[in-house]
C-alpha positions as CSV (number, residue, x, y, z in Angstrom):
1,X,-35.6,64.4,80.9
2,X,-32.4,62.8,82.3
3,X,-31.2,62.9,85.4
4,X,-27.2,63.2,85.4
5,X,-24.8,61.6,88.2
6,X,-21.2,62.5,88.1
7,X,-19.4,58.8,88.7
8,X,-16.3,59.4,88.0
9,X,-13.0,61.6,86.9
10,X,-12.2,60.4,83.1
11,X,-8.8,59.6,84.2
12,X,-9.9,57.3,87.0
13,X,-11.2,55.0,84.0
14,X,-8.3,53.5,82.0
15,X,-7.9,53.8,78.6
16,X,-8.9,50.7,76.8
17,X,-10.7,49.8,80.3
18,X,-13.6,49.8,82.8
19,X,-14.9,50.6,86.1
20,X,-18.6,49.4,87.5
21,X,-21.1,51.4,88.7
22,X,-23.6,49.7,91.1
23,X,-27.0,51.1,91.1
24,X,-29.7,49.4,93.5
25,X,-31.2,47.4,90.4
26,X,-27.8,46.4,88.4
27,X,-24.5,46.6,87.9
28,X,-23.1,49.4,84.9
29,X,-19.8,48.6,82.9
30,X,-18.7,52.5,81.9
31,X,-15.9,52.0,79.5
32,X,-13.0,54.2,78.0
33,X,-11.6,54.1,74.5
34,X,-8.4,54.6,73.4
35,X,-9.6,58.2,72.5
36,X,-11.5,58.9,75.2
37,X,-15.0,58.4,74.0
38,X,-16.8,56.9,77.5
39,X,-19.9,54.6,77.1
40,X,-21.8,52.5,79.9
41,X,-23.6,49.1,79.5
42,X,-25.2,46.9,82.1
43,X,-22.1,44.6,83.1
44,X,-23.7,41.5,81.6
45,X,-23.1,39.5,78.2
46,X,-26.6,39.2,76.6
47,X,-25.4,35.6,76.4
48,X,-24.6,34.0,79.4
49,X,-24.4,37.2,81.5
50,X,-20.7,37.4,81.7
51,X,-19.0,40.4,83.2
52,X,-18.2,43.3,80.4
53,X,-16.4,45.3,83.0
54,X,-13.6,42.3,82.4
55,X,-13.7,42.2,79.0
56,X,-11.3,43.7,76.3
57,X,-12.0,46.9,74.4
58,X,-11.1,47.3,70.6
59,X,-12.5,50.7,69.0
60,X,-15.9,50.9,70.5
61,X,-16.9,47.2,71.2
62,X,-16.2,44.8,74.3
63,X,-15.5,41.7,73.8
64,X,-17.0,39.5,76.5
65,X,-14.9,37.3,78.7
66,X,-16.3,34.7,78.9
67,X,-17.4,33.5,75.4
68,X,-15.6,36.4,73.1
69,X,-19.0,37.5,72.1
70,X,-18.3,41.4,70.4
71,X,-20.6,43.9,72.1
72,X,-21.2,47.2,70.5
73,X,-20.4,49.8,73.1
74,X,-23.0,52.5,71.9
75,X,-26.3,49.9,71.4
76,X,-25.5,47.1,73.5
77,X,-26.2,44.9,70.9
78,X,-23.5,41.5,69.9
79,X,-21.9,42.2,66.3
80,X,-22.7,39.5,63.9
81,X,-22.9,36.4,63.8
82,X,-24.2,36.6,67.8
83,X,-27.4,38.2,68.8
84,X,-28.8,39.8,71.4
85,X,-28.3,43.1,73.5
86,X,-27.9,44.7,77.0
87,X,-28.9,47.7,78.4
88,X,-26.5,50.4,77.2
89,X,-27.1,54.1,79.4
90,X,-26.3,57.6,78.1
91,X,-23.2,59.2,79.4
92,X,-21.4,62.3,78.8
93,X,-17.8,63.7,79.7
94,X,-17.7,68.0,81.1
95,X,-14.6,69.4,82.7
96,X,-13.3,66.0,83.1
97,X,-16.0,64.6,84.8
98,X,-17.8,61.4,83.5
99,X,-21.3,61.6,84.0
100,X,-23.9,58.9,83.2
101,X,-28.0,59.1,82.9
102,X,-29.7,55.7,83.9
């Protein structure tokens, strides 16, 4: 079962961009493509924790700021040759309105 909270308008993200969610336990990176697909990740590099809501979106990865690790925006997971993952969080977009299940 998920349990939905609306966070946002989908034009209150930017295209290409991001805007953090904080939750009690973490902070979540929910991120906008150039097409409007919108997909959230815990704002931390699996590598050295740097800050995906900085970093720059190409198609549907991140790439971190810190170390320009590639971070798949559906899994979480750093594109070859890195490894490792983050949390990456359901979301969905309804009448304009970004929602996300954590």
């Amino acid at each position: 079962m998920n349990n939905w909270i609306e966070i946002a308008a989908l034009e209150d993200i930017p295209r290409l961009g991001s805007r953090v969610v904080k939750t009690d336990t973490m902070n979540v990176a929910v991120f906008r493509t150039r097409d409007d697909q919108v997909f959230a990740l815990k704002d931390e590099c699996p590598h050295k924790q740097g800050p995906l809501s900085q970093g720059i979106v190409s198609g549907t990865t991140v790439t971190c700021p810190l170390h320009n690790w590639k971070i798949d925006l559906d899994s979480g997971c750093a594109t070859g040759p890195d490894e490792g993952c983050t949390n990456a969080f359901r979301t969905k977009v309804e009448n304009g309105k970004v929602y996300l299940s954590i």
